[in-house]
VEXDREN-2710 file (C-alpha; in Angstrom, 1 decimal):
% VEXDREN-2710
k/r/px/py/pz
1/UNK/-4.6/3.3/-56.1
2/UNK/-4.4/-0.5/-56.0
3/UNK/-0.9/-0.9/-57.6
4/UNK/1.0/-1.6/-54.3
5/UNK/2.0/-5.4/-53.5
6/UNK/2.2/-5.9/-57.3
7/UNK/5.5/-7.2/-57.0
8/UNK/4.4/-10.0/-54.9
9/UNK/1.2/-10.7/-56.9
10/UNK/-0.5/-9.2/-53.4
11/UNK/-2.0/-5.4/-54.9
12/UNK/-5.7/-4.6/-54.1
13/UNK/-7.3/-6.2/-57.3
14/UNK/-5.6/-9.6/-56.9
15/UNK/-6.3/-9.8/-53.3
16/UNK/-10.3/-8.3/-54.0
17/UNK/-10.3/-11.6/-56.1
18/UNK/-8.5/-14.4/-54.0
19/UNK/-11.0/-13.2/-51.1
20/UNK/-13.8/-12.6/-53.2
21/UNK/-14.5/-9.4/-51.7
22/UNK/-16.0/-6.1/-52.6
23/UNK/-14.1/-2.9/-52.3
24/UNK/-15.1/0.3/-51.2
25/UNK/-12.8/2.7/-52.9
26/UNK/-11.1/5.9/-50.8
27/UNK/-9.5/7.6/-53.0
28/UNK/-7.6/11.4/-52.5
29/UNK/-8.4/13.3/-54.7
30/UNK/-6.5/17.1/-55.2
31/UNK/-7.9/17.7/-58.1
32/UNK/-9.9/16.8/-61.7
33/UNK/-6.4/14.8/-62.9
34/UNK/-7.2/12.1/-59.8
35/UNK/-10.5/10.9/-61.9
36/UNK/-7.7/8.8/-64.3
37/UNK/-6.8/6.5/-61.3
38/UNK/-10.4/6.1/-59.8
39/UNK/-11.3/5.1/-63.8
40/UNK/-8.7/2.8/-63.9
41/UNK/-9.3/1.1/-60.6
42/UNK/-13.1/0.6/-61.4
43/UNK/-11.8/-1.0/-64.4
44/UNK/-9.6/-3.4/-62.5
45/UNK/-12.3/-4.1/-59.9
46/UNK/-15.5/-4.1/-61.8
47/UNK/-18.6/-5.4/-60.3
48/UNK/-16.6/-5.6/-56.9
49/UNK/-16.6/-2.6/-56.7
50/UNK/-19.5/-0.8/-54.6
51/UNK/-18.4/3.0/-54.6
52/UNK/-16.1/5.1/-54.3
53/UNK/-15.0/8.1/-51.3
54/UNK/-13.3/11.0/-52.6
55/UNK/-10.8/11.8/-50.2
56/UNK/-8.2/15.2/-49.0
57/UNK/-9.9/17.5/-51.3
58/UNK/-8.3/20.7/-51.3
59/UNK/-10.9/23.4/-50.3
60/UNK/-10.1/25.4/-53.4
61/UNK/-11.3/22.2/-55.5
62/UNK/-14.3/21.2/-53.5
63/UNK/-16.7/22.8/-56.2
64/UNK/-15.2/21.9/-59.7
65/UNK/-15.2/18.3/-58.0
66/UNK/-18.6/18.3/-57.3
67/UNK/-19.3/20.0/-60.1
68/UNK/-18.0/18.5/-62.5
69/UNK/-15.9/15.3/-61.0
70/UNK/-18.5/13.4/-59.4
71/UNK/-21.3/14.1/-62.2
72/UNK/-18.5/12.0/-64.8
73/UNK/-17.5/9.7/-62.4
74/UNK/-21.5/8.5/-61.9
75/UNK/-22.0/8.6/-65.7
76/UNK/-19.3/6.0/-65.4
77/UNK/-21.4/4.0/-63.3
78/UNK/-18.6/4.7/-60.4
79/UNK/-20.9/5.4/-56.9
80/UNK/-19.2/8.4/-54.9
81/UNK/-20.3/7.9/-51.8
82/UNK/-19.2/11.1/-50.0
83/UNK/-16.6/13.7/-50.3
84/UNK/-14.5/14.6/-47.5
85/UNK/-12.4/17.4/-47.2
86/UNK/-9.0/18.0/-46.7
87/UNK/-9.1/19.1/-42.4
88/UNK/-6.6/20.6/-40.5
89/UNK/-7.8/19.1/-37.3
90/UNK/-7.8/15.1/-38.3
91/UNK/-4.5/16.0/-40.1
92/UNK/-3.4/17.2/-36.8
93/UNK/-0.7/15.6/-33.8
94/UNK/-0.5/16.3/-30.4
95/UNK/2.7/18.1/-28.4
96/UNK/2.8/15.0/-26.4
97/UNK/3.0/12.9/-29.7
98/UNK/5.8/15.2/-31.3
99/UNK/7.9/15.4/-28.0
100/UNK/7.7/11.4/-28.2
101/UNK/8.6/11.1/-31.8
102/UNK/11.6/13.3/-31.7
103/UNK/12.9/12.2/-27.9
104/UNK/12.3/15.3/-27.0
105/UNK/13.1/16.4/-23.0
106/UNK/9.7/18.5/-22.1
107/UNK/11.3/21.6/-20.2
108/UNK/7.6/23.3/-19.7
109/UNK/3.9/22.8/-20.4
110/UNK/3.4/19.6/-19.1
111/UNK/-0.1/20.6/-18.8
112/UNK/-0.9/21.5/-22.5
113/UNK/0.5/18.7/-24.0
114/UNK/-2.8/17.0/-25.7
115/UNK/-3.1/20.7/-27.3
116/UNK/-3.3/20.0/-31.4
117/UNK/-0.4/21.3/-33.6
118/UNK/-2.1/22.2/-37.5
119/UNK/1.0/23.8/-38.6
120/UNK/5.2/24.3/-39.0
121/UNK/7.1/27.0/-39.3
122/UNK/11.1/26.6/-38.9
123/UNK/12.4/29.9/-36.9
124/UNK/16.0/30.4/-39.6
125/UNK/15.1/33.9/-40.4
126/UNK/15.6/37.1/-39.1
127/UNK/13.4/38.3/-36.3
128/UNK/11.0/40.5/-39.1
129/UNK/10.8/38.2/-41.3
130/UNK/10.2/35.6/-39.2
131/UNK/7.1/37.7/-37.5
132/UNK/5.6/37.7/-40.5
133/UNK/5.2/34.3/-41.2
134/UNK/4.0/34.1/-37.4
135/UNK/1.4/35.9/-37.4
136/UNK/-0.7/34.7/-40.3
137/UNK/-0.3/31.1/-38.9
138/UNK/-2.1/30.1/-36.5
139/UNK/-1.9/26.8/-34.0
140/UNK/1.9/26.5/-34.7
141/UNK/4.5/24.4/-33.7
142/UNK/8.0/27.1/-34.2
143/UNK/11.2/24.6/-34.7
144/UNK/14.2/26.7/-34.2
145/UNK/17.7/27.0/-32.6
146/UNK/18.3/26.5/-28.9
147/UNK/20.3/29.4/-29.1
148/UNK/18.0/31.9/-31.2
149/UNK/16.1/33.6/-27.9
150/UNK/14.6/36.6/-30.2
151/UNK/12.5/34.0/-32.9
152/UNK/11.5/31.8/-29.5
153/UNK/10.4/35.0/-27.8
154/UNK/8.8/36.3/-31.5
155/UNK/7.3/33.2/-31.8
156/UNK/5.7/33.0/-27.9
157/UNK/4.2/36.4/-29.1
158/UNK/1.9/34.7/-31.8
159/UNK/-0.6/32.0/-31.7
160/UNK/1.7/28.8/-31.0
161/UNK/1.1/25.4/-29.6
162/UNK/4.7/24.5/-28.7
163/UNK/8.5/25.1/-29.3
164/UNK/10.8/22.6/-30.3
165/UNK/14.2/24.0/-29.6
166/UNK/17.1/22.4/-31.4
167/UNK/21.2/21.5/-30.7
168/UNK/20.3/20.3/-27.1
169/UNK/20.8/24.1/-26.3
170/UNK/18.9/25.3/-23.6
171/UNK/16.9/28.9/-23.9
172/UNK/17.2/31.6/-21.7
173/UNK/15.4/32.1/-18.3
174/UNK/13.7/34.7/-19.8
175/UNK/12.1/32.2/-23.0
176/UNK/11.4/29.8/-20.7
177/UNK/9.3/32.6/-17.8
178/UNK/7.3/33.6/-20.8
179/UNK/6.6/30.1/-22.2
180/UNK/5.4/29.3/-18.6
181/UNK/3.3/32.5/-18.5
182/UNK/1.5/31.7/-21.9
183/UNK/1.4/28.1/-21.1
184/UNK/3.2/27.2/-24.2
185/UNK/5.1/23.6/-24.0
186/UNK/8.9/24.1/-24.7
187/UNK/10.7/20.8/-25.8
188/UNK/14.6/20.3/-26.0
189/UNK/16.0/18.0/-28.8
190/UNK/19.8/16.8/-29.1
191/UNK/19.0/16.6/-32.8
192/UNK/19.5/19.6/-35.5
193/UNK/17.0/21.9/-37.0
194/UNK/17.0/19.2/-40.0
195/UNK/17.0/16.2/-38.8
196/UNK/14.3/17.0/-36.5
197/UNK/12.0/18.0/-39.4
198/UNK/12.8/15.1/-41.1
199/UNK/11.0/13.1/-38.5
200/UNK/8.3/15.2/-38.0
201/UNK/8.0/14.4/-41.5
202/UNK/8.0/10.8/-41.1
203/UNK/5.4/10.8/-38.3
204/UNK/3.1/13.1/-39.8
205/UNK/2.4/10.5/-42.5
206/UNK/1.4/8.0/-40.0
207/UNK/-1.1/9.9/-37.8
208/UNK/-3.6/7.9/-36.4
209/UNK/-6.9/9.7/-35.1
210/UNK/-6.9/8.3/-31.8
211/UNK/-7.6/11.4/-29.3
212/UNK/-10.8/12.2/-28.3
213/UNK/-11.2/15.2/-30.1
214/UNK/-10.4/14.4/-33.2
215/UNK/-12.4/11.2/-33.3
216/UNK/-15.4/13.3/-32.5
217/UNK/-14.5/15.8/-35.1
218/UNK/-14.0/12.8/-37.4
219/UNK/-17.7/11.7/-36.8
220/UNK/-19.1/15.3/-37.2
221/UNK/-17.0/15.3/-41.1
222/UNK/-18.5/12.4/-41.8
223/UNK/-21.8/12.9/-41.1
224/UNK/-21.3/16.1/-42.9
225/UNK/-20.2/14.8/-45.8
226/UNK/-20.6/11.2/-46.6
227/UNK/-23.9/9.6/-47.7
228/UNK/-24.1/7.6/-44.8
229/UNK/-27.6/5.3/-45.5
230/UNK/-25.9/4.8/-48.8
231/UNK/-22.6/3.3/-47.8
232/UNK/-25.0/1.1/-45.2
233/UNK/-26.5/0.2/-48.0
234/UNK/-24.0/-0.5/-50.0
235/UNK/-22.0/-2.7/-47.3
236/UNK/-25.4/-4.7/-46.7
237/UNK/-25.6/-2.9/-43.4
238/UNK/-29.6/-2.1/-43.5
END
């Protein structure tokens, strides 16, 4: 966890030291495995460090970790200070931030484009099977074809956020009445299906929680689930 920098004699436990700092520790953890790395950072740290926040946890894992994690983690004399888990919302981007990310021309929906995208699906399927995966997920961003009318229209007929059409090909008259009539923002690329994933990729692991919903969703997890008079405590806040 505080490996990187090592190579220039800058990683977390050298620069705890030069600034004579304490560390609070957020750590993901996906599973029991994770405790190894949290061990070995206390170790590095030692007294700097003042606890730890376990971070991402998968909601399948959210009771073996309290369980069983945190109970060997304090034996340990390592402080968890809260456990958040993994969330759809603050893991979440906005049409408007995909459509600037990918260059995107906006051909509809200007006024839903601050609605939240949780999920992906690329439309490379047939029409059934691509229904299918449709359905069962919900606030969707569908990133398919300019040219492949019958998954856009498939996919206007499920719960999605946006379409991101690919090949600079422009849909249909008909794709682009219904989007209007569902209020679903349709965004052109010049890019292909690929390339276009690939840097939704690449922003999606630099999300910043910056819009006002998910900053207030933010604050509601961590009141939920951090032990708030603790960390003040522990930062010498009270």
């Amino acid at each position: 966890l505080l490996t990187r920098g090592a190579l220039l004699g800058l990683d977390g436990v050298a620069v705890a030291h030069m600034l004579d700092a304490r560390v609070l520790l957020v750590a993901p953890c996906h599973s029991f495995l994770d405790a190894d790395s949290i061990i070995a950072s206390h170790k590095a740290l030692g007294d700097r460090l003042l606890g730890v926040i376990l971070n991402l946890v998968p909601p399948r894992e959210r009771d073996r970790i309290w369980d069983d994690l945190v109970p060997c983690l304090e034996t340990r004399r390592i402080h968890v200070l809260g456990v958040l888990p993994q969330d759809p919302i603050l893991q979440s981007v906005t049409v408007s931030e995909l459509a600037e990310a990918t260059g995107a021309e906006l051909l509809c929906g200007e006024e839903d484009t601050q609605e939240l995208v949780e999920n992906f699906v690329v439309g490379a399927m047939s029409v059934e099977r691509a229904l299918r995966y449709f359905r069962r997920t919900p606030r969707k961003c569908v990133i398919t074809g300019g040219d492949r009318s019958d998954i856009q229209l498939a996919a206007l007929e499920t719960p999605t956020r946006c379409l991101i059409l690919t090949g600079d090909l422009r849909p249909s008259h008909t794709v682009l009445a219904r989007a209007q009539e569902l209020r679903v923002p349709v965004l052109l690329v010049r890019g292909d299906t690929l390339s276009t994933v690939t840097t939704i990729e690449q922003l999606l692991g630099k999300l910043r929680v910056r819009q006002p919903r998910k900053i207030e969703h933010a604050l509601e997890q961590f009141e939920s689930h951090l032990e708030l008079a603790e960390l003040d405590a522990a930062l010498g806040l009270t």
